[in-house]
N, C-alpha and C positions, 0 to 999 in steps of 0.2 A: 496833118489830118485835122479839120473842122469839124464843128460838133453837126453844121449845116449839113456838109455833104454827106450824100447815102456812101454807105460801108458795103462792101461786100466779101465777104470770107469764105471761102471753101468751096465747094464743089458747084458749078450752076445749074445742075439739073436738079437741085434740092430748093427749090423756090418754096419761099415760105415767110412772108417778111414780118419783121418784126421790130420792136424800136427796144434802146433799152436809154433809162432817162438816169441821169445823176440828179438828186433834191437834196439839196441840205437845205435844212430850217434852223434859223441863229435866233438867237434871243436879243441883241443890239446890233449887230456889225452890220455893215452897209453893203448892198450888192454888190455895188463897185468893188470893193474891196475883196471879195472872194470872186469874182471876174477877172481882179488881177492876180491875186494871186493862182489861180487856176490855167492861167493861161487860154482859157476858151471863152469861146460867145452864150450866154443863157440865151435860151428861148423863152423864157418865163419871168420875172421878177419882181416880186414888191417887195416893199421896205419895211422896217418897223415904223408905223409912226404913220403913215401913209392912209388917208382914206380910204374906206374898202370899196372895190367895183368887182362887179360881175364881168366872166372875161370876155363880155361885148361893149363891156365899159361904161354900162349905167353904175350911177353911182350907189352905195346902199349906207347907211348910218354907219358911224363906227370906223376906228383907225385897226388897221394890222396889228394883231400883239406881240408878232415876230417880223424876222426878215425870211423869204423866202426865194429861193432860187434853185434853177432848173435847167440843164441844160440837155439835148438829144441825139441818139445818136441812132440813125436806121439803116437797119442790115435788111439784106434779100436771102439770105444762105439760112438754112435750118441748122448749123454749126454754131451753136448758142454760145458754147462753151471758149470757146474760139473764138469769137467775137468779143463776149464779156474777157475773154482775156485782153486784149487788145486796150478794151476802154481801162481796164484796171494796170496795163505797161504805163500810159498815159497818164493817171491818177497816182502811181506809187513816183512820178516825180516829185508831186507835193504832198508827200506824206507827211511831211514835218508841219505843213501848215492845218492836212484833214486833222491831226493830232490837236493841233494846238487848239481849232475851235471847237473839239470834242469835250474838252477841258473845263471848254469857256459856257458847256452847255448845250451846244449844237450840236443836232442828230443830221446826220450822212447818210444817203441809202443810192444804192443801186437798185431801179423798178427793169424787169422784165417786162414788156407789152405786149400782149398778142392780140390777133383778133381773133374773136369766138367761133369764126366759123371753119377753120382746122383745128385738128385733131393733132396737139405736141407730146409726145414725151421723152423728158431728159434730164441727167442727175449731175449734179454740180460734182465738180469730185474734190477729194479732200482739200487739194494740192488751193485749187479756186479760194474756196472756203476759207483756208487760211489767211491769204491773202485779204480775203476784204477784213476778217479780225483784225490783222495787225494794223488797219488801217483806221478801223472802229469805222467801220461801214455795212450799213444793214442790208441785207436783200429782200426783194421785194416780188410778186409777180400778179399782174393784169389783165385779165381778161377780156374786152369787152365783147358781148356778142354781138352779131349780124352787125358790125362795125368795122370800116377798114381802117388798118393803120395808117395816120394819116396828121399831121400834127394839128387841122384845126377839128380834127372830128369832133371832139369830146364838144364842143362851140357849137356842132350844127343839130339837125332836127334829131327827135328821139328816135330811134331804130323801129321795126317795123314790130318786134316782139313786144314794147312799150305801148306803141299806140292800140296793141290789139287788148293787151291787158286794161290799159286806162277806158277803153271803150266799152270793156265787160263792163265796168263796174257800175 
C-alpha cells in the first residue's frame, strides 16, 4: 500500500472522503532520511536550511528553521477509525525510528481532513488512542469548508465563503 493510492475501507454505500496526512517536523534531519526510513513516498517536503517558497513556488525571504514532511493517505469510506488503523498497522513498523526522532525533538502527528461540507461524527476509541501514544504521535483534525478533498486544494482559488466575506469588507 502507497501513500499515492486512494484507500478504501468498509462498507461502500458510506461515501464520504476524506484524507488523513502523517507531518512530522525535525529540527535537522533531512527528508530523505525519514522517506527511508518510513518506507513511503511524501507528498510534501522541505528541508532545514532550504529557502522558503510558497507552494506555487515563488520564492519568499528567509530559509526553513526545520525539516518538514508529509505524506497522504485518501480513503472514500466514513469508517475513520478503520482506516486510521490501517495507516497506524503501517507506522508501528517503525516505531523504533518515530521514537528515536521524538527524542531528537521532532513532533509526529496524524491530521484527519475533511471537507466542510458534510456533516461527521466519530470517537476515536481507547484502544486507537493508545497506539499513537506509544508511538508519541499527535492527532490532529481539518476542516476545510466548501472545499473538496483533494491534494492541491489548499493551492487553488479561495472557496466561495472567502470571497463573499473579503467582498463585504
Amino acid at each position: 500500500m502507497t501513500a499515492d493510492e486512494d484507500q478504501s475501507c468498509g462498507d461502500e454505500d458510506l461515501r464520504a472522503p476524506f484524507e488523513i496526512y502523517l507531518f512530522i517536523v525535525h529540527p535537522f534531519v533531512a527528508p530523505d532520511v525519514i522517506t527511508a526510513a518510513l518506507e513511503m513516498r511524501p507528498s510534501h517536503v522541505h528541508a532545514v536550511g532550504a529557502r522558503r517558497a510558497t507552494p506555487r513556488g515563488q520564492l519568499l525571504p528567509g530559509t526553513y528553521p526545520d525539516t518538514r514532511w508529509r505524506t497522504k493517505f485518501t480513503y472514500d469510506s466514513h469508517r475513520i477509525e478503520r482506516c486510521l488503523s490501517e495507516v497506524l498497522d503501517q507506522l508501528e513498523q517503525h516505531s523504533k525510528f518515530l521514537l528515536r526522532i521524538a527524542a531528537e525533538g521532532a513532533s509526529a502527528g496524524v491530521i484527519l481532513r475533511f471537507p466542510g461540507s458534510m456533516h461527521y461524527g466519530f470517537n476515536l476509541g481507547v484502544a486507537t488512542l493508545e497506539r499513537l501514544v506509544r508511538m508519541r504521535i499527535n492527532a490532529g483534525i481539518e476542516i476545510f469548508p466548501d472545499q473538496v478533498v483533494d491534494e492541491d486544494s489548499w493551492a487553488s482559488e479561495p472557496p466561495e465563503w472567502w470571497r463573499k466575506k473579503q467582498s463585504a469588507r
